[in-house]
N, C-alpha and C positions, 0 to 999 in steps of 0.2 A: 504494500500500500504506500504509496508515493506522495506526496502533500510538495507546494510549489515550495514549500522551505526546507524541503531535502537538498543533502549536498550527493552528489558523485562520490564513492568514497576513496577516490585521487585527491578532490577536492574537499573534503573534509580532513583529510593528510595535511593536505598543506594549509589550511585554516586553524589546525592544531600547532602545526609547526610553527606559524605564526605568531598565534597567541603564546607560544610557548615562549619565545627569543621576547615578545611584548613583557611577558608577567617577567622573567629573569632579568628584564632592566629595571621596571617599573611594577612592583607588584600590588592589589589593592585597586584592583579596576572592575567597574560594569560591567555585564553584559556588553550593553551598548554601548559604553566605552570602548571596547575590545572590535565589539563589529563593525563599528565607523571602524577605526583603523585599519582592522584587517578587510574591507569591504564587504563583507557579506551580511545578511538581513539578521537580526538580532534571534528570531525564533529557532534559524539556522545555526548560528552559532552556539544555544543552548543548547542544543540535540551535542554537538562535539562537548562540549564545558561537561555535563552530567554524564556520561559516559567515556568518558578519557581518565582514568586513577589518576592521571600527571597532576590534575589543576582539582582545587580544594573549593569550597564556599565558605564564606565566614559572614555569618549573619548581623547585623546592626541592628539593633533596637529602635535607633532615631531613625532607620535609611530604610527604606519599601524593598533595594534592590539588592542581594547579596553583593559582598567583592569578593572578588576573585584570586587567587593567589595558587603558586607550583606547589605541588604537596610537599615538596624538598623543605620547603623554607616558610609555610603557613605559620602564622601567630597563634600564640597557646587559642583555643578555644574554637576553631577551624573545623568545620565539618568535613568529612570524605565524601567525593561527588558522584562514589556510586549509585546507582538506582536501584530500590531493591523492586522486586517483581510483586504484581498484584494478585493479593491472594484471593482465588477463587471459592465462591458459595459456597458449601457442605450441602450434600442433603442428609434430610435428620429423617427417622424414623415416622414423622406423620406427613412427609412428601413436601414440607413447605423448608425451603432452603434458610439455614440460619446463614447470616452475617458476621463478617468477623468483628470481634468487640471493641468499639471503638470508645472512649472517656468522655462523659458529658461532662465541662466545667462551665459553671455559672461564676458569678460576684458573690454564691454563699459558699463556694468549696473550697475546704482547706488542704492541706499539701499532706496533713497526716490524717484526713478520712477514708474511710473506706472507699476505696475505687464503687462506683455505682455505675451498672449499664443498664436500658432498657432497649432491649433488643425490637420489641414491635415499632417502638420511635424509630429506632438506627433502620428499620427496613422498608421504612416510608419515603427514607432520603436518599437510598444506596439503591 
């Protein structure tokens, strides 16, 4: 399945290579930072950033967009930009597929309560 923000994967090589020589001068950049420099469309460039082990995410509190940084030399706190796979329904024993458990947190939950799921919620939305 192909979307216009696939790269070739020649061209994903070298928009990796790219970015790679970009974050070892300057590391601590956008998305979009990156894909202006490196020319190619921002969506395109996420597909290489989360699937390349090289390049890290490190998330901001005050900032909407991750930075970016080489996993060589990411700052304490740096996430790895692998993607893990989505997990698929279960069927249960009365034929209706449960959900995997996902955390409701409100403004009332605390960090040491009991985790709570309501699974007929979570399967209204998934």
């Amino acid at each position: 399945m192909s979307s216009e923000y696939s790269l070739a994967p020649d061209e994903a090589s070298k928009a990796a290579s790219a970015v790679f020589s970009i974050l070892t001068r300057d590391g601590g950049q956008t998305a979009a930072q990156l894909a202006r420099l490196v020319g190619v469309h921002k969506k395109s460039l996420n597909r290489v950033l989360y699937h390349d082990p090289r390049f890290q995410e490190m998330k901001i509190e005050t900032q909407a967009a991750p930075l970016w940084y080489l996993a060589s030399s990411a700052p304490t706190g740096a996430k790895e930009s692998t993607r893990k796979p989505k997990s698929e329904p279960t069927e249960e024993s009365d034929g209706v597929p449960s959900v995997a458990s996902r955390e409701i947190i409100d403004e009332f939950t605390h960090i040491f309560d009991e985790k709570e799921y309501d699974h007929e919620v979570l399967a209204k939305f998934i």
